[in-house]
The first five atom37 places (N, CA, C, CB, O) and aatype in JSON, in Angstrom:
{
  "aatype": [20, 20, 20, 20, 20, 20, 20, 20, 20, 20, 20, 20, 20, 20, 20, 20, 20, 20, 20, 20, 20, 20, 20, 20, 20, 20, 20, 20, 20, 20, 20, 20, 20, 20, 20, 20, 20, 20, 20, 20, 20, 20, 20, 20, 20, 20, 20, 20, 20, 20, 20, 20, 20, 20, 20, 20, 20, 20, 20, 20, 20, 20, 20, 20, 20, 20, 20, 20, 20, 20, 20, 20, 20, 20, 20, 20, 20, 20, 20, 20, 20, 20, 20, 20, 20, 20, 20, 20, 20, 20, 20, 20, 20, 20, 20, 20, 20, 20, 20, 20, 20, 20, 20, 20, 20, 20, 20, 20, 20, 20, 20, 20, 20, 20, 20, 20, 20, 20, 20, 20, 20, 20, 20, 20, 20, 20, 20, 20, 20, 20, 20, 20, 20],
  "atom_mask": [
    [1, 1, 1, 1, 1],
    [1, 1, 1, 1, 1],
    [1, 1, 1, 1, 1],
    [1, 1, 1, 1, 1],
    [1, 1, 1, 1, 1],
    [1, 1, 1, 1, 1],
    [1, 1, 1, 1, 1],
    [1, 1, 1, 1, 1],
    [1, 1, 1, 1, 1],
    [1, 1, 1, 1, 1],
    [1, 1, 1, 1, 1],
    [1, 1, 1, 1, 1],
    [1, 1, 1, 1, 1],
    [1, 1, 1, 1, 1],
    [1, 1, 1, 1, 1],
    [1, 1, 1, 1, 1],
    [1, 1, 1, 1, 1],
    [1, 1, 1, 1, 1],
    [1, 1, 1, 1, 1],
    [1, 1, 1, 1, 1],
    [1, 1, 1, 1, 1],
    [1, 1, 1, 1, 1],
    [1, 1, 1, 1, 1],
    [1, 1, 1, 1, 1],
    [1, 1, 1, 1, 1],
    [1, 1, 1, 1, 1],
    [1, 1, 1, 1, 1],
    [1, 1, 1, 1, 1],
    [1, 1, 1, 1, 1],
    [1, 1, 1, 1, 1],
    [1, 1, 1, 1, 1],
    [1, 1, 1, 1, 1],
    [1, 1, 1, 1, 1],
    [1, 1, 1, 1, 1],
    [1, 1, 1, 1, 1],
    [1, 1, 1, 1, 1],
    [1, 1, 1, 1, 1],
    [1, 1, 1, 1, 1],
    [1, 1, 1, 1, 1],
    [1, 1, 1, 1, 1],
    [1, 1, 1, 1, 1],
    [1, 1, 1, 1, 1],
    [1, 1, 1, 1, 1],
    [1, 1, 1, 1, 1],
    [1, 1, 1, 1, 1],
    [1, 1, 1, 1, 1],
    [1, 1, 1, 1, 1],
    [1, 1, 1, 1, 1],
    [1, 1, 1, 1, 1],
    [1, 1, 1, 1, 1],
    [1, 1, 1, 1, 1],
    [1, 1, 1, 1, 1],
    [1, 1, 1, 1, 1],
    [1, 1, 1, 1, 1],
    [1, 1, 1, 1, 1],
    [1, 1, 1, 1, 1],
    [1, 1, 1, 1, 1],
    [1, 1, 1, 1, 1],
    [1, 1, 1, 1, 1],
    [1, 1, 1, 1, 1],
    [1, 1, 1, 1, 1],
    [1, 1, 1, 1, 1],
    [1, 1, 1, 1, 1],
    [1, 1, 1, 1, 1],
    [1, 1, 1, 1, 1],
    [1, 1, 1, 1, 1],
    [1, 1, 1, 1, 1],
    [1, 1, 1, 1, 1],
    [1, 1, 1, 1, 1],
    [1, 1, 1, 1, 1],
    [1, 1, 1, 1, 1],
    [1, 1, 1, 1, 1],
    [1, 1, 1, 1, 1],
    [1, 1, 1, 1, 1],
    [1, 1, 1, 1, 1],
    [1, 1, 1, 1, 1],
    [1, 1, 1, 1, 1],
    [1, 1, 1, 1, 1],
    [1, 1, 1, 1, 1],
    [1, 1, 1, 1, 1],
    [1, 1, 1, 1, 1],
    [1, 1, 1, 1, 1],
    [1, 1, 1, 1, 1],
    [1, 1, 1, 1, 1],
    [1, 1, 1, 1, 1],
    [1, 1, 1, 1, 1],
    [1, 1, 1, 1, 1],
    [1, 1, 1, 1, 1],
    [1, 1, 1, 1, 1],
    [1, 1, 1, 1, 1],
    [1, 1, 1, 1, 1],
    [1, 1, 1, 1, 1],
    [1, 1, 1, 1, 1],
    [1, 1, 1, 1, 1],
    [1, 1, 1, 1, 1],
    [1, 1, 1, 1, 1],
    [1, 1, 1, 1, 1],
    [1, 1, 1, 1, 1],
    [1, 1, 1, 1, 1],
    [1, 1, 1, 1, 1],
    [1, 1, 1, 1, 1],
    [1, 1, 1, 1, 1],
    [1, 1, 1, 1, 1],
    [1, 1, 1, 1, 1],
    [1, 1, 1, 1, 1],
    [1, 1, 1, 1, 1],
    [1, 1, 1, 1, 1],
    [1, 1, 1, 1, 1],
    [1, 1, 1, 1, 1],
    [1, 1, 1, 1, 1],
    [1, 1, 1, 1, 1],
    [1, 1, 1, 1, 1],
    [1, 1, 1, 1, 1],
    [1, 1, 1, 1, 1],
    [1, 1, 1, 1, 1],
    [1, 1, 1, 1, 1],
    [1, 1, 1, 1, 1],
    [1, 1, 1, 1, 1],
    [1, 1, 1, 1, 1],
    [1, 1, 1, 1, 1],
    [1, 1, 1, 1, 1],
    [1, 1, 1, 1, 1],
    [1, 1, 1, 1, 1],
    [1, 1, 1, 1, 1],
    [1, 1, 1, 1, 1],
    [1, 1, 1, 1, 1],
    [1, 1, 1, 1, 1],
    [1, 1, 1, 1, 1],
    [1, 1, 1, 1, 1],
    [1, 1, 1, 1, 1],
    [1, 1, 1, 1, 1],
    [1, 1, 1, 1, 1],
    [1, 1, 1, 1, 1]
  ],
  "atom_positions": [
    [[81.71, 61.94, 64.87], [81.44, 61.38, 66.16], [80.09, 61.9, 66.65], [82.56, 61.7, 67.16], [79.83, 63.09, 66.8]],
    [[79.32, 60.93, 66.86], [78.11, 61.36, 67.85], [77.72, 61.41, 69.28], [77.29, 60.79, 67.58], [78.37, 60.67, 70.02]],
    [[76.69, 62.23, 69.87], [76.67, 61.8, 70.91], [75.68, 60.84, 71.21], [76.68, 62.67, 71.58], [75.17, 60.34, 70.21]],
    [[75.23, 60.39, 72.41], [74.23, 58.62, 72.43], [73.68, 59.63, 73.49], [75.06, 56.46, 73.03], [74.39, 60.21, 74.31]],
    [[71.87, 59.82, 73.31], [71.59, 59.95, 74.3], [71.26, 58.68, 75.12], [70.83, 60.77, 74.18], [71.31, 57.52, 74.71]],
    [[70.87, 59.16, 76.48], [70.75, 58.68, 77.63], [69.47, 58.74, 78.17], [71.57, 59.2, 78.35], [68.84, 59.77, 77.94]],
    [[68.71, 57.53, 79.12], [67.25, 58.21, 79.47], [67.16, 58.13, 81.06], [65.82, 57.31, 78.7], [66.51, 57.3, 81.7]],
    [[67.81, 58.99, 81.47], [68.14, 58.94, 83.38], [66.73, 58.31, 83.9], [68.42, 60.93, 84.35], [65.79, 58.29, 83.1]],
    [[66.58, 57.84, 85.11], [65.15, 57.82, 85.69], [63.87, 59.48, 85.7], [65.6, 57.32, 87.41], [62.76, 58.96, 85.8]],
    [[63.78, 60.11, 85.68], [63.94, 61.4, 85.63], [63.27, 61.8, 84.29], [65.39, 61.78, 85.78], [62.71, 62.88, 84.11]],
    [[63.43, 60.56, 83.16], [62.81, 60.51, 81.95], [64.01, 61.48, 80.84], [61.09, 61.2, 82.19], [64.24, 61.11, 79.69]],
    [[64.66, 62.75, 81.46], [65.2, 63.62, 80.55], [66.13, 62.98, 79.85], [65.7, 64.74, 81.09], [66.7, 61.94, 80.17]],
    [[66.27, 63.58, 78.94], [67.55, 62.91, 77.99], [68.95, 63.7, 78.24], [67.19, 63.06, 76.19], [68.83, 64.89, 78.55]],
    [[70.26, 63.16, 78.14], [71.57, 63.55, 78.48], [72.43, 62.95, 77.38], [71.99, 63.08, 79.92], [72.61, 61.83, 76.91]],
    [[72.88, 64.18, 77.16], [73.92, 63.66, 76.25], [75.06, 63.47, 76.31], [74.02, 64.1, 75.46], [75.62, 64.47, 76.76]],
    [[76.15, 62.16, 75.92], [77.11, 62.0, 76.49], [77.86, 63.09, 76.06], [77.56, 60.83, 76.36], [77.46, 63.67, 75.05]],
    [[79.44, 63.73, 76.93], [79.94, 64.67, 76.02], [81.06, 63.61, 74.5], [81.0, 65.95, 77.24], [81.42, 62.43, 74.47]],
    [[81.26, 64.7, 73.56], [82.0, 63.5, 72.78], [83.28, 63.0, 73.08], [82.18, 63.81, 71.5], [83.79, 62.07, 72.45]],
    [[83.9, 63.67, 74.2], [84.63, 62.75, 74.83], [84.64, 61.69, 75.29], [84.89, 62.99, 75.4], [85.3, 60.79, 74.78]],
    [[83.88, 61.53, 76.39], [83.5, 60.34, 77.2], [82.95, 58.97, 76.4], [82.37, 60.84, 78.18], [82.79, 57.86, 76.9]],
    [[82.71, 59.36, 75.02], [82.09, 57.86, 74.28], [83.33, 57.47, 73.99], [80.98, 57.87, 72.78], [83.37, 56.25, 74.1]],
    [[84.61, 58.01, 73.6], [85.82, 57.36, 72.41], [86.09, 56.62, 74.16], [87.53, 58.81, 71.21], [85.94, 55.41, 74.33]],
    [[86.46, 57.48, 75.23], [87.24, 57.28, 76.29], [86.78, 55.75, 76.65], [87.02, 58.44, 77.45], [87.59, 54.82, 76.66]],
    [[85.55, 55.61, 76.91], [85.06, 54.4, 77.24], [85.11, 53.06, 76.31], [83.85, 54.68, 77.51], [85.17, 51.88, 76.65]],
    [[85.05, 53.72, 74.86], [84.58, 52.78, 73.81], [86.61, 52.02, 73.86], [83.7, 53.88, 71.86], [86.92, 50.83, 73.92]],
    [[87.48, 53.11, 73.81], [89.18, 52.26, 74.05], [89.86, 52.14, 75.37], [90.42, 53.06, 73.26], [91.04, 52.34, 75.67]],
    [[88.72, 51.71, 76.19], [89.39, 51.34, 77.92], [89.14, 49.79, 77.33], [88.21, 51.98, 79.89], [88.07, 49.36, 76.91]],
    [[90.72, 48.9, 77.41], [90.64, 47.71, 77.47], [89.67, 46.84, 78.6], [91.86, 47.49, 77.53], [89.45, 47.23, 79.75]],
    [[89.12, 45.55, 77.97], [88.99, 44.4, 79.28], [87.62, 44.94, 79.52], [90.24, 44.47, 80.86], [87.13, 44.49, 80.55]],
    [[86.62, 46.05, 78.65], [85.33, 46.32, 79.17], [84.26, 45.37, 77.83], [85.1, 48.31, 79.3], [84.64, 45.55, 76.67]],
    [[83.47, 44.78, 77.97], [82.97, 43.92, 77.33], [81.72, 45.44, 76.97], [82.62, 42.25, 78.22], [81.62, 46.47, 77.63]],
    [[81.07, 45.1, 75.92], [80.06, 45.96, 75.46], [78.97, 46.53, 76.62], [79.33, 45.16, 74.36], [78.73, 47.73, 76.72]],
    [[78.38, 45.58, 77.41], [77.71, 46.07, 78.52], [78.01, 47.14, 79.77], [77.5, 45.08, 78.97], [77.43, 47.98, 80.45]],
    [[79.55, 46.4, 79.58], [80.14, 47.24, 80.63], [80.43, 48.49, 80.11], [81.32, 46.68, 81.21], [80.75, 49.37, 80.91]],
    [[80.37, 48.76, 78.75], [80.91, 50.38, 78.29], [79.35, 50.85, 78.12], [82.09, 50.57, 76.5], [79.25, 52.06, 77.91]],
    [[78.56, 50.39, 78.16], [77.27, 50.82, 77.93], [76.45, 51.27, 79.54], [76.5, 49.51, 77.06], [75.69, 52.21, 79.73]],
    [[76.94, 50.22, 80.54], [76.73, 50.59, 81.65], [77.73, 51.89, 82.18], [76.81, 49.39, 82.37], [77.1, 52.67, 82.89]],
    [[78.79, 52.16, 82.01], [79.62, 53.0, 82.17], [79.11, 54.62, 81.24], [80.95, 52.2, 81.73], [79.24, 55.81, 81.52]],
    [[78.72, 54.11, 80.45], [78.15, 55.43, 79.55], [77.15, 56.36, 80.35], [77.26, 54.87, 78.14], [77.07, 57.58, 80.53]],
    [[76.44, 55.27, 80.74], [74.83, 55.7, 81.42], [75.17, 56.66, 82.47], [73.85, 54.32, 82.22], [74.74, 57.78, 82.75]],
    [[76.72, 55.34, 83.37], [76.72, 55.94, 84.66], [77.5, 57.68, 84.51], [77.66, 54.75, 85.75], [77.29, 58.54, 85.38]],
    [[78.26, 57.9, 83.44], [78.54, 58.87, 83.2], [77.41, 59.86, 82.84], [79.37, 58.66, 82.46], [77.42, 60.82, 83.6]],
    [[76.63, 59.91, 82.09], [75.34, 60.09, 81.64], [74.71, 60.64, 83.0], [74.66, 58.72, 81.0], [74.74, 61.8, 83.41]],
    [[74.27, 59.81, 83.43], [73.55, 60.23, 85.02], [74.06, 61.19, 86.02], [73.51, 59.07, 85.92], [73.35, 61.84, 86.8]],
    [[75.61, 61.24, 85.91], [76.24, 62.13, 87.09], [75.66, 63.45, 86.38], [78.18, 62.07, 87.35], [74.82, 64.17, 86.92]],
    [[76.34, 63.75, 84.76], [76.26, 64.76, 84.25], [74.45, 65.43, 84.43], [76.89, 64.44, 82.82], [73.94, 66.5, 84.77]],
    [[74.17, 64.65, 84.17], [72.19, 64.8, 84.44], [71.83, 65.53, 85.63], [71.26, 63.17, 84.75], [71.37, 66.67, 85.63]],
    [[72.14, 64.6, 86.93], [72.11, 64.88, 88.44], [73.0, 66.15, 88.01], [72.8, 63.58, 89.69], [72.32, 66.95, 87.36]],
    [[74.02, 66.46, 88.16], [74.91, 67.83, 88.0], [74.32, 68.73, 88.29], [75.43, 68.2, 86.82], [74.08, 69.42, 89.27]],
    [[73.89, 68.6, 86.33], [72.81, 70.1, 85.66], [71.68, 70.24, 86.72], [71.83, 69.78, 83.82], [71.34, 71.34, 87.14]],
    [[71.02, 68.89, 87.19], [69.72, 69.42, 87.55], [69.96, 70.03, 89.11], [68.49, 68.14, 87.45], [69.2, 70.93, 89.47]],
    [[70.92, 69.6, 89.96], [71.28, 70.07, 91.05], [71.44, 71.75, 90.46], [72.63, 69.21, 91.68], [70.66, 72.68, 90.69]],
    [[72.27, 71.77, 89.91], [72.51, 73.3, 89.78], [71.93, 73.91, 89.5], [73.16, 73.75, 89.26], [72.06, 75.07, 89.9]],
    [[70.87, 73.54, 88.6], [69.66, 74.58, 88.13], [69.1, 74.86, 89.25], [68.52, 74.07, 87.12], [68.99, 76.06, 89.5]],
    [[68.56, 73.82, 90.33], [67.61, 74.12, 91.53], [68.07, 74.59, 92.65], [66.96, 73.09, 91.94], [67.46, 75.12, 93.58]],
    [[69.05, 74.4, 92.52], [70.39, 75.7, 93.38], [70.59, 77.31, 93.06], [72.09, 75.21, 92.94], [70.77, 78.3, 93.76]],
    [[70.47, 77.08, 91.7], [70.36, 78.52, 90.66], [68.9, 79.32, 91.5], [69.91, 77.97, 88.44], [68.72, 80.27, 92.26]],
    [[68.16, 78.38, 90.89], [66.43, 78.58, 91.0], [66.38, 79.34, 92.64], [65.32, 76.64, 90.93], [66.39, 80.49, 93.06]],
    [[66.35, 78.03, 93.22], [66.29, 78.43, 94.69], [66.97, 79.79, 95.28], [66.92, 77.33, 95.41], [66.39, 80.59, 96.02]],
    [[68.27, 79.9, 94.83], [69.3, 81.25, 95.51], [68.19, 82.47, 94.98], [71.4, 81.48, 94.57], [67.49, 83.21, 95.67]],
    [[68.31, 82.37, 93.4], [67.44, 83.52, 93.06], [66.09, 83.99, 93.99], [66.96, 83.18, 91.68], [65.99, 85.09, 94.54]],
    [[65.1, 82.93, 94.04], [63.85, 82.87, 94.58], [63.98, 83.24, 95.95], [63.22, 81.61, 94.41], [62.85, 83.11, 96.43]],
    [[64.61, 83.55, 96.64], [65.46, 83.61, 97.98], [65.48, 85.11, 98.34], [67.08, 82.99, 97.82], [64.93, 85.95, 99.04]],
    [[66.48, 84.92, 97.4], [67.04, 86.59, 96.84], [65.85, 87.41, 96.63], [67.93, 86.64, 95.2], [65.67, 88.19, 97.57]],
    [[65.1, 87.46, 95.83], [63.64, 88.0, 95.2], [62.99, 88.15, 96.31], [62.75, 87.04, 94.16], [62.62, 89.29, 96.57]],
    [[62.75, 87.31, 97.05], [61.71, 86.86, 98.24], [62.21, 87.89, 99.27], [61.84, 85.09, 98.84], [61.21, 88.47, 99.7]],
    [[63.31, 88.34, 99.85], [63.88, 89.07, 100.85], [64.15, 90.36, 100.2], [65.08, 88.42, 101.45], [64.18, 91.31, 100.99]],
    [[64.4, 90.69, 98.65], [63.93, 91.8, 98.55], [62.62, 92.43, 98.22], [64.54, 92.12, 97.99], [62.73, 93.61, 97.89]],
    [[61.6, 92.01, 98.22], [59.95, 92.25, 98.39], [59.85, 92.24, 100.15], [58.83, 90.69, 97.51], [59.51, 93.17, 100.89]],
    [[60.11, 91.32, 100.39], [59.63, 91.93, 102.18], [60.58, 93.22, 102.66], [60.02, 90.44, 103.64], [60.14, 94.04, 103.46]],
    [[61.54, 93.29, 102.25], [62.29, 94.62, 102.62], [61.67, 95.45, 101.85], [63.84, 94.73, 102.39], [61.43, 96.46, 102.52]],
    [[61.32, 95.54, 100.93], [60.53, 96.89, 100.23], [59.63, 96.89, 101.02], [59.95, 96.91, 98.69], [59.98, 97.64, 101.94]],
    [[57.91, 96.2, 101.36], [57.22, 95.94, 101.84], [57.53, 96.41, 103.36], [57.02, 94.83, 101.43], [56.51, 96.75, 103.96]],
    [[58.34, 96.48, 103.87], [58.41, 96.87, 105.26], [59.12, 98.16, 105.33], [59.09, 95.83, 106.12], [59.08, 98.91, 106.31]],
    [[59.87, 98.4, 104.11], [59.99, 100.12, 104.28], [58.91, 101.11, 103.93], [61.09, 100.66, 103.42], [58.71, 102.22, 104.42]],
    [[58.23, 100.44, 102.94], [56.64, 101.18, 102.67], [55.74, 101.37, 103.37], [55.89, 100.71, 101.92], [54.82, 102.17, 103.2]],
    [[56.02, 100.2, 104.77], [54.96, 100.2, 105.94], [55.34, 101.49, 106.66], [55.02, 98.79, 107.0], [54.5, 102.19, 107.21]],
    [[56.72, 101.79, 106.63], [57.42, 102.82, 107.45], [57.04, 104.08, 106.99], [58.9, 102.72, 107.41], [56.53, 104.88, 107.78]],
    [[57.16, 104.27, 106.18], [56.87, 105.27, 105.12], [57.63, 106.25, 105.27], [55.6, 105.76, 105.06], [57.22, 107.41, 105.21]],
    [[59.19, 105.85, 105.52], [60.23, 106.93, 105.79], [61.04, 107.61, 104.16], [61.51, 106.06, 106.93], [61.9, 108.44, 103.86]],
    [[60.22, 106.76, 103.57], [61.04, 107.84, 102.05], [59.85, 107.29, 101.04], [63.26, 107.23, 101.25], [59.01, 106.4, 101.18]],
    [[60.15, 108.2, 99.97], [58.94, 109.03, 99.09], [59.01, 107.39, 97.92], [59.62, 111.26, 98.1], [59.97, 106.74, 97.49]],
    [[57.66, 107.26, 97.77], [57.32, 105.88, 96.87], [58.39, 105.94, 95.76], [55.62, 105.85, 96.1], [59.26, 105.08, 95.64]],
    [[58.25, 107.04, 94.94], [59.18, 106.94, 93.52], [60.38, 106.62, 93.71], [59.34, 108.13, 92.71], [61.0, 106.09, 92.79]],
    [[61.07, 106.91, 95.13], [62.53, 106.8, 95.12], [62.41, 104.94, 96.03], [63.5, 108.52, 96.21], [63.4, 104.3, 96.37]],
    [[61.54, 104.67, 96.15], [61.25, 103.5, 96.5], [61.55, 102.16, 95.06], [59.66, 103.73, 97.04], [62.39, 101.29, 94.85]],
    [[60.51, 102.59, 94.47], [59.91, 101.82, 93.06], [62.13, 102.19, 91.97], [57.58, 103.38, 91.98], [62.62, 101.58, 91.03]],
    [[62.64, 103.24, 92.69], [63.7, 103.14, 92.1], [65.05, 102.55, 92.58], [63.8, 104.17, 91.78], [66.07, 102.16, 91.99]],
    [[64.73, 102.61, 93.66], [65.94, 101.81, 94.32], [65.42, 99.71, 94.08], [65.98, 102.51, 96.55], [66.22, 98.77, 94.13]],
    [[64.15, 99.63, 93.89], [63.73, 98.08, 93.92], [64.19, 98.2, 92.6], [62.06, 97.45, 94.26], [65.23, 97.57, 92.41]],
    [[63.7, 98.85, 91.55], [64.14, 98.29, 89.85], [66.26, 98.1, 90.13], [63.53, 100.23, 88.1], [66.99, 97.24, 89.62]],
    [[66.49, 98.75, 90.67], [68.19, 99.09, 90.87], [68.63, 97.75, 91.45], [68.64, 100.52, 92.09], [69.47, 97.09, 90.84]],
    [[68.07, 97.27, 92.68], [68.37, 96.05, 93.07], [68.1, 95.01, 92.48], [68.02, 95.87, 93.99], [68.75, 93.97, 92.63]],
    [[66.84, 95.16, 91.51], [66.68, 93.8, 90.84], [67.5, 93.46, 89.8], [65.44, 93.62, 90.34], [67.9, 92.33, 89.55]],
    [[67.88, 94.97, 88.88], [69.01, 94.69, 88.14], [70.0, 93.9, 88.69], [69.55, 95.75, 87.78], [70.48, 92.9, 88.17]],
    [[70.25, 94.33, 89.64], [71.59, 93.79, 90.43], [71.04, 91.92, 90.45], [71.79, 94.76, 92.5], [71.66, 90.91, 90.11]],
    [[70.21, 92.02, 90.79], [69.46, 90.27, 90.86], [69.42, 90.05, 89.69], [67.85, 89.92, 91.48], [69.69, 88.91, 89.28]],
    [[69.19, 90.74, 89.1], [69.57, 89.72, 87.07], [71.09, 89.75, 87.25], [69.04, 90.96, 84.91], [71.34, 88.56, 87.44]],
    [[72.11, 90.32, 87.29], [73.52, 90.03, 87.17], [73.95, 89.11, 88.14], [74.33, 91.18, 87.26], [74.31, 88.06, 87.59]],
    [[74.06, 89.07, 89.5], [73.77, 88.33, 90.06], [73.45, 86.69, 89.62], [73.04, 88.98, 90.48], [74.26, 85.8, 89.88]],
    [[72.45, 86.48, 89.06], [72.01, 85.38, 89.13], [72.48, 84.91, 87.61], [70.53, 85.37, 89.57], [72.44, 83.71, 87.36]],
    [[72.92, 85.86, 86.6], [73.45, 85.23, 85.55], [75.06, 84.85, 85.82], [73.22, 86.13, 84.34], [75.56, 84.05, 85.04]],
    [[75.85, 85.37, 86.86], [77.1, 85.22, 87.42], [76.75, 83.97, 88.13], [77.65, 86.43, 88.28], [77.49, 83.17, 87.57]],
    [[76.11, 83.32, 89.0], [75.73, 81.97, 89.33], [75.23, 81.11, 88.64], [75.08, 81.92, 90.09], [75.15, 80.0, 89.15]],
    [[74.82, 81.27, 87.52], [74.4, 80.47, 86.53], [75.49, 80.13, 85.79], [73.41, 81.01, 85.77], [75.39, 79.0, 85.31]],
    [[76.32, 80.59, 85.58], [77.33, 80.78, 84.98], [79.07, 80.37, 85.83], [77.0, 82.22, 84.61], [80.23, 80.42, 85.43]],
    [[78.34, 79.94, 87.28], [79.71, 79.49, 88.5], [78.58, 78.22, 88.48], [80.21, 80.71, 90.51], [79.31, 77.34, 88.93]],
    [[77.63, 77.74, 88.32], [76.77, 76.75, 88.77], [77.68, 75.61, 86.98], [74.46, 77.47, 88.89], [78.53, 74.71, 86.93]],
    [[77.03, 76.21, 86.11], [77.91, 75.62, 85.05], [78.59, 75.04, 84.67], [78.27, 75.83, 84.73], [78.54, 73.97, 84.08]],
    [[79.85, 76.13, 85.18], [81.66, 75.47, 85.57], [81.56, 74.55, 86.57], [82.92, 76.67, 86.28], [82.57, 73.85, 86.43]],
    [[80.69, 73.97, 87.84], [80.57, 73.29, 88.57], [80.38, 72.12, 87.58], [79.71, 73.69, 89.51], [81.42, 71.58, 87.21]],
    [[79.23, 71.63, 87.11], [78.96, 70.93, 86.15], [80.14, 70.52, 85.36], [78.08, 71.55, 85.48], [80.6, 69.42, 85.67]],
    [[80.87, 71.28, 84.21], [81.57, 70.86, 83.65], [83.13, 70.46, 85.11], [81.6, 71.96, 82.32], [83.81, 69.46, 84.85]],
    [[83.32, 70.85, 85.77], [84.72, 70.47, 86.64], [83.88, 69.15, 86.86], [85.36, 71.57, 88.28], [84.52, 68.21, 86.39]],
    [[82.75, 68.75, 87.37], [82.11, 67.24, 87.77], [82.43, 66.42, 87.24], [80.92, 66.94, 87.71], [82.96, 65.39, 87.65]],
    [[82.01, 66.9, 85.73], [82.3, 65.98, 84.6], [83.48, 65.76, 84.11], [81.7, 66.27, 83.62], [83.69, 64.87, 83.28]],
    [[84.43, 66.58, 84.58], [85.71, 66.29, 83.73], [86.5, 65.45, 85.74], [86.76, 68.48, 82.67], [87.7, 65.17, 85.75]],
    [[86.01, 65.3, 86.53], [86.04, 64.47, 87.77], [86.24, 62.97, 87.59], [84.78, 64.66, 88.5], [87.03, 62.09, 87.93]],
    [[84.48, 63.22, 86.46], [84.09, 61.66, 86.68], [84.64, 61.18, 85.5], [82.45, 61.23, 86.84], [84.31, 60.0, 85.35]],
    [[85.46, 61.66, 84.46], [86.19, 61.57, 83.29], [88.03, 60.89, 84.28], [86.13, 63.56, 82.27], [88.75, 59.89, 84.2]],
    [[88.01, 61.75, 84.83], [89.44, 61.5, 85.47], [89.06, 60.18, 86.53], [90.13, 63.1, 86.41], [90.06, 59.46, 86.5]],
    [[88.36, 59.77, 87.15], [88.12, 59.1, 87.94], [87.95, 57.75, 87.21], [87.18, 59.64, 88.66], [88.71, 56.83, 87.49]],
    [[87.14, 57.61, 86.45], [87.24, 56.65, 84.99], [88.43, 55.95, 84.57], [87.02, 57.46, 83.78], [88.63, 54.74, 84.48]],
    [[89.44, 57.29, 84.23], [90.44, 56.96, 83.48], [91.38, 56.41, 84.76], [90.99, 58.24, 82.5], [92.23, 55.56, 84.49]],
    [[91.24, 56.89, 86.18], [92.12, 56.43, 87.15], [92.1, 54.62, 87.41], [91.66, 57.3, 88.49], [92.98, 53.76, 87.47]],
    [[90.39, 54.6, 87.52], [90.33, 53.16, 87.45], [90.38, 52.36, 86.38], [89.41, 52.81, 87.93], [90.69, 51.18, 86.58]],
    [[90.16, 52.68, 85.39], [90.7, 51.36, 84.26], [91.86, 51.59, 83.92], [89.97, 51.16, 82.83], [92.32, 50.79, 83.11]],
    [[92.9, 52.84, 84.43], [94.33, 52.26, 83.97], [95.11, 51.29, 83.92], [94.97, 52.63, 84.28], [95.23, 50.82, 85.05]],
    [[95.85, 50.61, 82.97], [96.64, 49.0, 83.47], [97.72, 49.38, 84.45], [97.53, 48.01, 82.03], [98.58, 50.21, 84.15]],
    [[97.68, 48.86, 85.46], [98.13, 48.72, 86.56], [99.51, 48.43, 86.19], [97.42, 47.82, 87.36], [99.59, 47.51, 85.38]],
    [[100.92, 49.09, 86.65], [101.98, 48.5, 86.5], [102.88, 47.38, 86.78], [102.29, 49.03, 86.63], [103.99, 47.03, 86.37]],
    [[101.78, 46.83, 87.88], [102.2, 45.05, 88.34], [101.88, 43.92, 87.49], [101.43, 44.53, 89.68], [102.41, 42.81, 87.52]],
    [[100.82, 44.38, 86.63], [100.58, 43.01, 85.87], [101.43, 43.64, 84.58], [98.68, 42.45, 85.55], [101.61, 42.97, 83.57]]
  ]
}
């Protein structure tokens, strides 16, 4: 089984997961266009997802970084404790900002994949055969 990429507006390529091709390709009553339009539209959420989350990722970090440089920067103006124990408490916090931000990268992710397994269930809700006909 392969996956089909995808070319969002956005230009990037997305790949379907290999679920979502069988799922679509045996939903009765969808003519070829319509599983091809359905692919995309799956395609695109997953796309939008990732890229939301990355710039959510991006942003929190850059945030984070940004407010700890002006807090260093304004205790140095103070000059209430000695530079070295300065330069050691910033390396200490930034560690903490690498874990940190690999723990959100990593909750940003699982966001992504719960989306996708959303728009998988949401799929399968609407082309089910209905028990009236």
């Amino acid at each position: 089984m392969t996956t089909e990429p995808v070319t969002p507006e956005d230009g990037t390529l997305a790949e379907l997961s290999p679920e979502t091709t069988p799922l679509v390709e045996t939903t009765p009553l969808l003519d070829n266009q319509l599983k091809q339009e359905t692919k995309d539209l799956i395609a695109a959420i997953q796309t939008k997802a990732a890229s939301e989350a990355q710039k959510a990722g991006e942003f929190a970090r850059e945030s984070y970084l940004e407010t700890v440089r002006k807090a260093r920067e304004e205790i140095e103006n103070l000059n209430l404790f000695e530079p070295d124990r300065i330069d050691e408490a910033i390396k200490r916090v930034q560690n903490e900002v690498e874990k940190d931000w690999t723990t959100i990268a990593k909750e940003i992710g699982g966001l992504g994949d719960r989306l996708n397994e959303a728009a998988k269930a949401a799929w399968a809700a609407l082309t089910a055969p209905r028990s009236d006909q």
